[in-house]
MILUM-560078 format. One line per 10 residues: number of its first residue (from 1); for each residue z, x, y of N, C-alpha, C. Coordinates in steps of 0.1 Angstrom, whole numbers. Atoms other than C-alpha are relative to their C-alpha. Layout:
NUM	Z X Y Z X Y Z X Y ~ ...
END
This chain:
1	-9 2 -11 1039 848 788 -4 9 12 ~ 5 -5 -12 1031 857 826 14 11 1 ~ -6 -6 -3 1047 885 841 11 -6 6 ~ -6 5 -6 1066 860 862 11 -11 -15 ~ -12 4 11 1077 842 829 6 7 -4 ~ -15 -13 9 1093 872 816 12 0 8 ~ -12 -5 -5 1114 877 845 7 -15 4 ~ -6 12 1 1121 839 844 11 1 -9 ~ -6 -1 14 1130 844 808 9 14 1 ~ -9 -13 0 1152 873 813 12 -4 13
11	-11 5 -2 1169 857 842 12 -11 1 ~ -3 10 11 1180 829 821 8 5 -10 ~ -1 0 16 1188 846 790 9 16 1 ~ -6 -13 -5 1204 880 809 10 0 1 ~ -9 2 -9 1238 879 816 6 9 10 ~ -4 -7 -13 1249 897 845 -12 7 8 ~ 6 -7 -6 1213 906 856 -2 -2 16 ~ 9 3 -13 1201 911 888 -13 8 3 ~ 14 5 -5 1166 906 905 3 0 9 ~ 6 -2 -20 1155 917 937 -18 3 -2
21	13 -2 -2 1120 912 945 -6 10 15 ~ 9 -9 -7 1099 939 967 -15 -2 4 ~ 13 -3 -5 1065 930 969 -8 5 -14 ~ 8 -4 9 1037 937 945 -1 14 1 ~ 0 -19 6 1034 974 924 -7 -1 -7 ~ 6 -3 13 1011 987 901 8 4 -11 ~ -9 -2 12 1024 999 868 10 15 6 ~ -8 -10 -5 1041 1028 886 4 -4 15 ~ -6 6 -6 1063 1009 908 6 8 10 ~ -9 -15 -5 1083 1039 917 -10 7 11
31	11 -9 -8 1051 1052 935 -5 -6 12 ~ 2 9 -14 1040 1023 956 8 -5 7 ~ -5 6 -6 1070 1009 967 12 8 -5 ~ -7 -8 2 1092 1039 967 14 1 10 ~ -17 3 -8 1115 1032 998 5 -16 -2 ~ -9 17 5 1119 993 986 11 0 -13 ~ -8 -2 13 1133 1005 952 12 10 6 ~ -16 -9 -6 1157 1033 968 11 -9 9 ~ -8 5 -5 1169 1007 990 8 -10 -8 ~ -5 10 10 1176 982 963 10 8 -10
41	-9 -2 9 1194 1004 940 12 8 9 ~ -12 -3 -3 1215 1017 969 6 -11 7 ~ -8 12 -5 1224 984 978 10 -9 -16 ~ -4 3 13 1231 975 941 13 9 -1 ~ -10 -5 4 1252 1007 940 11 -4 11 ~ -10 0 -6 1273 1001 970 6 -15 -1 ~ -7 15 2 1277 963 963 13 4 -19 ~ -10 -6 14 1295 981 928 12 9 0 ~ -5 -10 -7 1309 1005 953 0 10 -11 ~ -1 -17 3 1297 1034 932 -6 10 10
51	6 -10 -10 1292 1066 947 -13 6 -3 ~ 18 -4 3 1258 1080 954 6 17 10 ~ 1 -15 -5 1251 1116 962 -14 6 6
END
């Protein structure tokens, strides 16, 4: 299975996930695309309206 089928197969078979795409990362995601991911999980938290600190 391709990397792209997994996340096929996961958003298929997930229920309540969500998928935001960024752009291509190496295996440390967190490193190359470090303000795409902070923006995604504070848009995730405020769409949940949890509080961030």
């Amino acid at each position: 299975m391709t990397d792209q089928g997994a996340v096929a197969w996961c958003e298929e078979n997930i229920a309540g996930l969500e998928v935001s795409r960024h752009g291509l990362a190496g295996h440390h995601s967190s490193e190359d695309r470090p303000e795409e991911l902070a923006a995604a999980i504070n848009a995730w938290a405020d769409r949940h309206r949890l509080a961030r600190q």
